[in-house]
N, C-alpha and C positions, 0 to 999 in steps of 0.2 A: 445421579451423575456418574458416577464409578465404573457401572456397567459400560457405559459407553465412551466414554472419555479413557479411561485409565485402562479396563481391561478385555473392554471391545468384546463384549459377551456378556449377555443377560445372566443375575442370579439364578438360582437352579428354586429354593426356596422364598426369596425374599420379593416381595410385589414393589415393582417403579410408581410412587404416586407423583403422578406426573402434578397436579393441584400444587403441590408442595413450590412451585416458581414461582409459585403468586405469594409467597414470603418478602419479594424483595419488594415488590409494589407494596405491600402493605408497608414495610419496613420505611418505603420513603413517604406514604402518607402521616406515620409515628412522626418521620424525624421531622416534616413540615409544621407539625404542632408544637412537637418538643421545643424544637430551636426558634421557633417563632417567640414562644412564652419565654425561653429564657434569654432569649434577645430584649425582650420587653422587662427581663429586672437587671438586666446588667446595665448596672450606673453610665459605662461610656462603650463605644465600639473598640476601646481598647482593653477593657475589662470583659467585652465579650471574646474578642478574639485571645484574651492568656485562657479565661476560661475553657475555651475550645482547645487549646492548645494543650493544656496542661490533663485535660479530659480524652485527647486522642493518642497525643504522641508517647508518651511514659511507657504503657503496654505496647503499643504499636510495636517500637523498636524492640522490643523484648519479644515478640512474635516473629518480626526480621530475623532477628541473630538464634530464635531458634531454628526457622525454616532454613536457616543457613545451616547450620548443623547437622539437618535433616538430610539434605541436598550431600555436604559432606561425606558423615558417615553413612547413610544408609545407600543414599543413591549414586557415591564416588562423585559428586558433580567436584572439579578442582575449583578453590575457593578464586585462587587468582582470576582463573578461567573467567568465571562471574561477578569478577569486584566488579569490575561498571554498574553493570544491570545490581546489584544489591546494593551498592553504595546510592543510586538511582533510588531505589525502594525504600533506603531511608526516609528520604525527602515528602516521602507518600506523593511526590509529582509526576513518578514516571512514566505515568501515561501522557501529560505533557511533555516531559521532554526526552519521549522516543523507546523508552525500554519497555520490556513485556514486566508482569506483574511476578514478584516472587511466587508469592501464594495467587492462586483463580479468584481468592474470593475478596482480597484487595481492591478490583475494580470498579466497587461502589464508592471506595472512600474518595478518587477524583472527585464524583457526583456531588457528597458532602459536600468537600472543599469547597464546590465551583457554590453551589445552593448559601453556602454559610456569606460568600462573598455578596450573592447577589441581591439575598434578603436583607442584609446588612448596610448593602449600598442603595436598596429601595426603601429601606428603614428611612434613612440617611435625606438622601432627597427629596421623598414624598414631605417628609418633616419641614426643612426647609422652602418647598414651594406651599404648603401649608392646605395638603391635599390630602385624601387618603389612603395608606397603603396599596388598595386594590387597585388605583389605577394601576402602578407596577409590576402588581400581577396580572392583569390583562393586555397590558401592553406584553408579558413576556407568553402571556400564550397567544397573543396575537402573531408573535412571530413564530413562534411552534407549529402553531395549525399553519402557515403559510406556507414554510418548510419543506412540512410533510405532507401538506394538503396537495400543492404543486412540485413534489419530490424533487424540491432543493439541494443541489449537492453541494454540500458544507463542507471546509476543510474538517477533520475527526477532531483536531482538536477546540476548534471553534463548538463542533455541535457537544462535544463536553465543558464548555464554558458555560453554553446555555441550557444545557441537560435535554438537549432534543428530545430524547426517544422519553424519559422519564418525569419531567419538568414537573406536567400536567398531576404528579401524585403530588409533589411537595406544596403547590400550590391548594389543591385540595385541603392537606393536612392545615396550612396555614388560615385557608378558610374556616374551615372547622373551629381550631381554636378564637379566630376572632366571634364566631357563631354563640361558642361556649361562654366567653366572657363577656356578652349581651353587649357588645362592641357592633354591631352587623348593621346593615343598612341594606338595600335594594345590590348594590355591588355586590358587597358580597357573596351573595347568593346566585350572582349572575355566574362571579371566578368559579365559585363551586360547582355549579352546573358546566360552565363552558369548560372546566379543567375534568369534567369526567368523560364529556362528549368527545375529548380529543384522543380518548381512550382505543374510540371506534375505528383509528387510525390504524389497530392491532397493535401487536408487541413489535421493540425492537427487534429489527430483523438480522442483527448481529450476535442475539442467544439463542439459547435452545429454544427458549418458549415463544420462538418466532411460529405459526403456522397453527395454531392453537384455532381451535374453528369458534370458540366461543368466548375467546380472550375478554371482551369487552362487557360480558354477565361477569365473568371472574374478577374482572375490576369491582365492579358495581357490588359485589359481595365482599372486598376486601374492606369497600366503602361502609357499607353495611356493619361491616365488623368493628368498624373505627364508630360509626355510631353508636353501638350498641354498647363497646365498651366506654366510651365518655358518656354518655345520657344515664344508661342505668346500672351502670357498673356492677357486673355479675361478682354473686361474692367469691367464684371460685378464682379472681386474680387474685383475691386479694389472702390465699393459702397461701405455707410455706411454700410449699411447692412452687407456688408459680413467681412467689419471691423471692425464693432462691436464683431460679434462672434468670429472672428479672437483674439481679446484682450481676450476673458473670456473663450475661448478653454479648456484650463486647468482645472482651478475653476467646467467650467460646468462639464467635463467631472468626475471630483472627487466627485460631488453631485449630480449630476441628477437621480443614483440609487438610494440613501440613503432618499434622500427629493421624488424625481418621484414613488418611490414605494407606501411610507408613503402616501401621498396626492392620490395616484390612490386607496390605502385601504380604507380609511378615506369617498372620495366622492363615492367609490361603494357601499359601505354600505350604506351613506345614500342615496342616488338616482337612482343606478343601472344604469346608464350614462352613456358607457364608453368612449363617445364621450367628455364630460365634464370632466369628470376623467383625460381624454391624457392631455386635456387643459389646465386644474389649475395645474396638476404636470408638463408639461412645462413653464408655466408660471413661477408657485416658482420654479421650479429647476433654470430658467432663471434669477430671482432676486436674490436670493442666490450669483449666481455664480457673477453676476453684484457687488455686494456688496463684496464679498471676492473682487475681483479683484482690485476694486478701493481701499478697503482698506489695503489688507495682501499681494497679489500679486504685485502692484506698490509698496505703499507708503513703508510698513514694509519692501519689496525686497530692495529699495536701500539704506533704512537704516542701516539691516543687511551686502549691499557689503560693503556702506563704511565701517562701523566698520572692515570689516575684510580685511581694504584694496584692497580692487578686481578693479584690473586692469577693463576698459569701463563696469561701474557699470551697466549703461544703456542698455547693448546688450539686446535684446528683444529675442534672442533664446532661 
């Protein structure tokens, strides 16, 4: 992203793996499982919502007020200048209510939000009419394929309510895990299927990885991937290595723009490197995110449940 976005010129050394966009898809097939499952042991929807809350917001606002800083010292942005728009970014709403995103890479977490809500209010209903789940989710990619089948023009923040361009993964994810936990019936398998066909629609055409000739294979492998790790679970997640990253996921992901930019600016000025450049902004994005973790993601996380009473303060979803 760097080359083209930030400094509008291809690395000299470094290869663009364009594959690498299909992180986010997978990412929201992950979280459709994840949050599915721990929607299903949180005792109330009020114990799932502190759960979420005390599991996003703690680091969140400590990635804020550092990209604030960053903005500050390194890029002169005046703080006054940008209290709206950062006071906004607190709130992790402000693509609802009208600002741009501090950091680029915020823009997933509206998707959460709207997904945590909508899962949560199909939990909710499906329960009480005394149905199950999938209807919910076929009723919600029933309007997705409509949408974008007959190129629906949706207010932006409506088609982030419903997760337009992306729905179709979390719904998959949620499939999945009901698959996993010998839950599944004939539906399900149908949401699984109809949530991957919606694929075929291409990518949002509001990123980069809008115009991908083969977007819809890349789905189906991301799918792939999500099988292969729930079914026979390769042993190499289950290294330090990939347990380490596994802990600081989060963290990294809310600072490796804000820190990986600053530090790729910083060493190509002085060195013109770009190899060195990727290095040391992995590197600090890596420590960073290590250091939050240990200290505002753990320690501060279950501080803040207990105080607020949260039912297995420990869940690690």
């Amino acid at each position: 992203i760097y080359p083209r976005l930030m400094s509008r010129q291809p690395f000299a050394h470094v290869p663009q793996l364009w594959f690498c966009y299909f992180g986010v898809e997978l990412f929201f097939m992950i979280s459709g499982f994840v949050i599915f499952f721990s929607l299903g042991r949180s005792k109330s929807l009020r114990d799932f919502a502190l759960s979420r809350f005390t599991r996003l917001f703690p680091v969140y606002w400590t990635a804020v007020l550092i990209a604030i800083a960053v903005n500050a010292a390194i890029y002169h942005v005046p703080v006054w200048a940008s209290l709206p728009r950062d006071l906004a970014n607190l709130t992790m709403l402000q693509a609802f209510l009208g600002f741009d995103d501090l950091d680029g890479s915020y823009w997933t977490l509206a998707l959460e939000l709207s997904f945590y809500g909508l899962i949560a209010g199909a939990v909710r209903v499906t329960a009480l009419a005394r149905i199950r789940v999938e209807w919910a989710l076929l009723g919600w990619l029933a309007v997705i394929t409509a949408t974008r089948g007959f190129d629906v023009h949706i207010p932006y923040r409506v088609s982030l309510l419903i997760i337009q361009n992306y729905g179709q993964f979390f719904v998959f994810g949620t499939s999945l895990f009901i698959l996993y936990s010998r839950q599944a019936n004939r539906l399900t398998w149908i949401a699984a299927a109809w949530a991957m066909l919606v694929c075929a629609f291409g990518a949002n055409p509001h990123t980069q990885a809008n115009g991908f000739t083969h977007y819809f294979l890349y789905c189906l492998a991301c799918a792939a991937l999500m099988i292969a790790a729930i079914w026979w679970r390769p042993r190499v997640l289950s290294t330090p290595v990939f347990q380490f990253f596994g802990r600081i996921s989060y963290s990294l992901y809310l600072v490796h723009s804000t820190v990986g930019f600053a530090v790729i600016d910083a060493v190509m000025a002085a060195t013109h490197s770009d190899i060195l450049a990727l290095t040391l902004a992995a590197l600090a994005s890596i420590l960073v995110a290590t250091i939050l973790n240990a200290t505002i993601e753990t320690r501060a996380r279950l501080r803040i449940a207990r105080a607020l009473g949260l039912h297995r303060p420990g869940l690690p979803a």
